[in-house]
N, C-alpha and C positions, 0 to 999 in steps of 0.2 A: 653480294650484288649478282644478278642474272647477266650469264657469258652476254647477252644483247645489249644491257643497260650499260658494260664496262666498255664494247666496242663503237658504242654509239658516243663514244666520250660524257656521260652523265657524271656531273661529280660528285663524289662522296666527301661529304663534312660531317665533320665530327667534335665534339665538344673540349672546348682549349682545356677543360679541368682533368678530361680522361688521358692526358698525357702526365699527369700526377697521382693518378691512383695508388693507392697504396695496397701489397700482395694480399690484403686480407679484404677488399674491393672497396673500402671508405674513400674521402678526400678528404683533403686537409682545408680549413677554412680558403672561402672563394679568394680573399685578398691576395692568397700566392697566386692564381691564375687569371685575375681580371673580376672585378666582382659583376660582371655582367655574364660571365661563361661563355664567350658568344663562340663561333664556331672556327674551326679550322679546315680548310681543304686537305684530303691527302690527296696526292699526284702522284700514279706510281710511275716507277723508275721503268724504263721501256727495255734496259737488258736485264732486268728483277722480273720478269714474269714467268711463271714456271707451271706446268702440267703436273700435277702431285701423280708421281711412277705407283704410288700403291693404295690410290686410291679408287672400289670399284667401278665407282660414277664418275662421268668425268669431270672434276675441278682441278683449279688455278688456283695460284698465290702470285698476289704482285705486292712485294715491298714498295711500300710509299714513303715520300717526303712527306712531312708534315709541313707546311704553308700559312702563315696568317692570309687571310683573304684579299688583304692586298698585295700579296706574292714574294713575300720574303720570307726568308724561313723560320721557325717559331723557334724562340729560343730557349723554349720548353723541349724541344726535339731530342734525345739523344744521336740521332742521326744526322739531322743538321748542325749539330754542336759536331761533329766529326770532319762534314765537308768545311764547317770554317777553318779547324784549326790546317786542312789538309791546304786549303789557301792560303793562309797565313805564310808557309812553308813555301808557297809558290809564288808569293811574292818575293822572294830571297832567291829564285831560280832553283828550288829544290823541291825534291820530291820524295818523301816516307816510303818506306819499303818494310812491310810487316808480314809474318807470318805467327796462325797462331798453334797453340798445342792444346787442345783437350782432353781431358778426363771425365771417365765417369762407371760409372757401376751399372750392372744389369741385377736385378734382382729379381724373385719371384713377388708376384702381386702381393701388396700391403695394404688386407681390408681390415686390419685393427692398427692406427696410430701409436696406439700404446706398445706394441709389440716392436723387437727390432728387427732391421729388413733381414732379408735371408735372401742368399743364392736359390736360384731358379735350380729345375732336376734339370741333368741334363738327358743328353742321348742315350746315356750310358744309364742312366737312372738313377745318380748319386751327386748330391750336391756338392760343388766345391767346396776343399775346406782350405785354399788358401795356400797352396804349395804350386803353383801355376805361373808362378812370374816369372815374365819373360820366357817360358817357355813354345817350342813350335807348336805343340800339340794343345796350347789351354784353351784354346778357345773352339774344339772340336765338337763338345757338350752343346754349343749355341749354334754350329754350322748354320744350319736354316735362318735364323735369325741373322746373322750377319753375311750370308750371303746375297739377301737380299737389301742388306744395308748396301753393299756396293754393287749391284746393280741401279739400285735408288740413286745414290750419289750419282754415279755415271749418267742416268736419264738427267739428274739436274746440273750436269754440269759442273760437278765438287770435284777435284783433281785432289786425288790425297797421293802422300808423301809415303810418311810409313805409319802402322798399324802395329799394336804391340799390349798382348795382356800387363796391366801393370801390378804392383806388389800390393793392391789389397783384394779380397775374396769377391771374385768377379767384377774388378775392377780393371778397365781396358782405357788407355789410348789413341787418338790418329792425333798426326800432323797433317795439315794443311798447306799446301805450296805458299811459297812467299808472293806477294805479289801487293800491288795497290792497297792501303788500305781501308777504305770502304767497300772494297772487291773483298776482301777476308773478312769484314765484321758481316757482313749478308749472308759470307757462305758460314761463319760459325754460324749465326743465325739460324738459317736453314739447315745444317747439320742437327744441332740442337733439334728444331723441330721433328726432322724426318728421323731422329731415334726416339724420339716418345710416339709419335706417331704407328712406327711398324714393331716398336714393342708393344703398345696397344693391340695390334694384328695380330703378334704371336703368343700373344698373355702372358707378357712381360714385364716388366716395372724397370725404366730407364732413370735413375734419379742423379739427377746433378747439382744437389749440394755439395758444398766445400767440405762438409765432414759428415756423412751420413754413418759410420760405425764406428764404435767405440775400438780404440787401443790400437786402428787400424788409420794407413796413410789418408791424408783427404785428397782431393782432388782440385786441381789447379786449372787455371789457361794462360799458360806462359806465354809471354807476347814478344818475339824477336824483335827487332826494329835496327835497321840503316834508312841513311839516308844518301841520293843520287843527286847528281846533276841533271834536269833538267835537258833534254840535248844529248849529252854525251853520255847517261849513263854511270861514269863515275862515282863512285863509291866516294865518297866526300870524308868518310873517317879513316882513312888509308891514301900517304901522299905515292908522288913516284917512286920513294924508293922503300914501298911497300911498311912503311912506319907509321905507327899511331898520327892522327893530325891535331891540333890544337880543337877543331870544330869535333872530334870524339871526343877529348877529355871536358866541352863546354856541355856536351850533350850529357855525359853521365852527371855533372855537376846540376845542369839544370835536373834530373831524375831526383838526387838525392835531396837538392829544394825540397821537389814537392811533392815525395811518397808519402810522409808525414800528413800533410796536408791535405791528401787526395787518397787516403786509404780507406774512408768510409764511400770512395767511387770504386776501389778496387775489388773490397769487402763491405757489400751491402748490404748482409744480413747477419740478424745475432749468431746464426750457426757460424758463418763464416770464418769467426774469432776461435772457434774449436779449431780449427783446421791451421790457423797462425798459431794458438800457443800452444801445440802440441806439435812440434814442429814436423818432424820426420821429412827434413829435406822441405821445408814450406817455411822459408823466411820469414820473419816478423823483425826485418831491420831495412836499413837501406847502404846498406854496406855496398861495396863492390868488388868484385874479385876477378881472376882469370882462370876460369872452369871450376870454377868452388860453389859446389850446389848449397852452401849454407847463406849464404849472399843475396841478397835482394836483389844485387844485380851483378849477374854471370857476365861474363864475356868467354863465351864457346869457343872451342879449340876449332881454328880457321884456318881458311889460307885468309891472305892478308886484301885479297877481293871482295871475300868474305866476311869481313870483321862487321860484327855486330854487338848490340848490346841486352840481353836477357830480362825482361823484368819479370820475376816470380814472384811476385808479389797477387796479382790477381787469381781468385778463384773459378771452379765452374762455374760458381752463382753469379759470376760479373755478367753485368747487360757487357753485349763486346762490344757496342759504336762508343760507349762510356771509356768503357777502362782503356780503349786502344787512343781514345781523342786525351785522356786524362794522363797517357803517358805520353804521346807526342806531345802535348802541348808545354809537359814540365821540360822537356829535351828542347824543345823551340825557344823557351822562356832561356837556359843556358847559354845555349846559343847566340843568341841577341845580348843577353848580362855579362857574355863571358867570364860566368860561375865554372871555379875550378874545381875540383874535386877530392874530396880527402883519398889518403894514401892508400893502394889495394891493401886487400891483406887474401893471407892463404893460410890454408892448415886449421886449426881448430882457433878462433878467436871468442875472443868479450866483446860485445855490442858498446860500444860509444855509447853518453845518455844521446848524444846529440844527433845520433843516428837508427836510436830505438822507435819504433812506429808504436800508432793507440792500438791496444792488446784485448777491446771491447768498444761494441758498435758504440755505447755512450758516452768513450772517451774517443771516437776516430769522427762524429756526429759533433764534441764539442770545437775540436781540433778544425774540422771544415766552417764551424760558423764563426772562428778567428782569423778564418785566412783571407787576408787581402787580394791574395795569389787567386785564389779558386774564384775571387767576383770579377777581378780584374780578367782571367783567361777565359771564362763560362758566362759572368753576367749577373747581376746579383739575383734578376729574377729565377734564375732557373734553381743557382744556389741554394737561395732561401727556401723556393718550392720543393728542393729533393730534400734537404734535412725536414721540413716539417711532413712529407710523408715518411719518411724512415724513421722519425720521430713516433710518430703514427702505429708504426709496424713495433719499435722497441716496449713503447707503454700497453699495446695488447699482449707480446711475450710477457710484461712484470704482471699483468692480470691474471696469471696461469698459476698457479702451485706444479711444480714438476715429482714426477717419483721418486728423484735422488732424496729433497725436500722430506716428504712425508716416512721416505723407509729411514732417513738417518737423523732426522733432526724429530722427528713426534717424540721418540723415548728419551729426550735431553729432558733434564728435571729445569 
């Protein structure tokens, strides 16, 4: 839209089925969206508008609500599916408190698919090979490149935490300050954005899938979560005398409901499931622990102000208004159930059957279209609409023959 037509208030509508699209640009029969397609308003958000720092001309971005035209939110939204559950929450006088972590890799540009990514050269003129984690010096090769990542952040207002190469080959890091959660699914959003964006500037390749390299960590977006009072601020899972509250052990209960249930919103794509069953510190259960990174759900070494609850369960590939409404809403549902919680465990354990997650989109897809839970908290519309796009997305991957296919199974007699 022209900087005139957006300040003149003109609206922009847009069609209820393109909120279903599916990544490969088809839809899924019109019945999941209204067989009429008719249109939706977006609205954008008036502290969502933002100046793009690196781009030569001048444009904007304004994240929008999606709106049915008679002004309620489309329950197709993953963004309005977010501000409900954050209401829900506020009708109880409380209020989510999230922060998230992302991953992802920088690679050198990938103009053959079939080939696998590769580290970018760096300054130095020699591509990583993987001995760089968590070091101060690893990410010196990209200087240019991420030093205008954080001046971009800074232009839009992204406050980050900390910054940290992580253990796979040009594989990096940030946290995000905790704060409101729709205030942090916006800024993952626009993070997201603004590193494909200024990797495109510096002929770069920013990729955040969950497992983009073989034998090598994938990449997550761990999602903190407390919850306050309303008013006072109060840390609601910590009483006065700094001790777990029964409303924490209802919240990780309500998680471990519905990770099961909600792991084809956490992991939504077939790559995803490389990145769950090849674990390397990437849970594929819903166990709960105290600072035991094998745990679907950590609970971080705090003070007791502090105490939250970890879900690593989500990848880079999550939409983040999804997987952060998809994890408060299970902790909400606790909450209210006063669903208690199986016993931590620490050290090296065996996964429960009752606590093991689906280990492949076709079983995390069949898993969500038996949950009561997920229509009951989301809505059957929206439900049904995202399994038959991701459905969508699973039967164009079985239309594929892959290389492993052809180099190991053609010579079987």
């Amino acid at each position: 839209m022209t900087a005139e037509g957006f300040l003149e208030g003109r609206r922009l509508q847009l069609a209820r089925g393109v909120l279903l699209q599916c990544i490969m640009g088809g839809y899924p029969p019109a019945r999941f969206y209204g067989s009429d397609d008719g249109d939706l308003a977006l609205v954008a958000d008036p502290a969502q508008i933002h100046r793009l720092p690196w781009s030569d001309e001048p444009r904007a971005m304004a994240i929008c609500d999606a709106d049915e035209l008679s002004g309620e939110s489309s329950s197709l939204s993953t963004r309005g599916q977010l501000k409900a559950v954050i209401a829900r929450y506020a009708a109880h006088g409380l209020a989510p408190v999230v922060a998230t972590e992302l991953e992802f890799f920088v690679f050198a540009p990938n103009t053959d698919p079939t080939q696998p990514f590769r580290p970018p050269v760096g300054l130095d003129g020699r591509r990583e090979d993987g001995q760089s984690a968590f070091s101060v010096s690893s990410n010196n090769g990209l200087r240019p490149f991420f030093s205008e990542v954080y001046k971009c952040m800074a232009a839009l207002g992204l406050p980050r935490d900390t910054f940290m190469h992580e253990m796979g080959v040009s594989q990096f890091e940030i946290n995000l300050l905790h704060g409101d959660p729709l205030l942090l699914a916006d800024q993952t959003f626009l993070f997201k954005h603004l590193l494909k964006e200024l990797a495109l500037k510096h002929g770069l390749s920013v990729v955040c899938m969950a497992k983009p390299l073989a034998h090598t960590p994938g990449s997550s977006m761990h999602i903190h979560q407390s919850i306050v009072e309303i008013g006072s601020g109060k840390n609601v899972f910590t009483d006065s005398n700094g001790e777990p509250t029964a409303m924490f052990r209802h919240f990780i209960g309500g998680q471990q409901a519905g990770l099961a249930d909600f792991t084809a919103l956490f992991a939504p794509n077939v790559n995803s499931y490389q990145r769950l069953c090849h674990p390397y510190a990437s849970p594929n259960n819903a166990c709960w622990s105290h600072d035991n990174r094998a745990a679907g759900l950590r609970i971080p070494a705090s003070s007791p102000a502090a105490r939250r609850v970890e879900n690593r369960l989500p990848g880079a590939d999550a939409n983040p208004y999804l997987a952060i409404a998809a994890s408060l809403a299970a902790g909400l549902h606790g909450i209210e159930q006063e669903l208690e919680p199986s016993a931590a465990i620490q050290g090296e354990f065996a996964v429960p059957d009752n606590l093991a997650l689906p280990c492949t989109l076709h079983a995390a897809l069949e898993r969500l279209k038996r949950s009561q839970l997920a229509r009951e908290l989301f809505g059957a519309e929206f439900i049904e609409g995202y399994i038959a796009s991701k459905t969508m997305e699973l039967t164009s991957f079985f239309d594929e023959i892959t290389p492993w296919e052809r180099r190991v199974l053609a010579a079987q007699a």
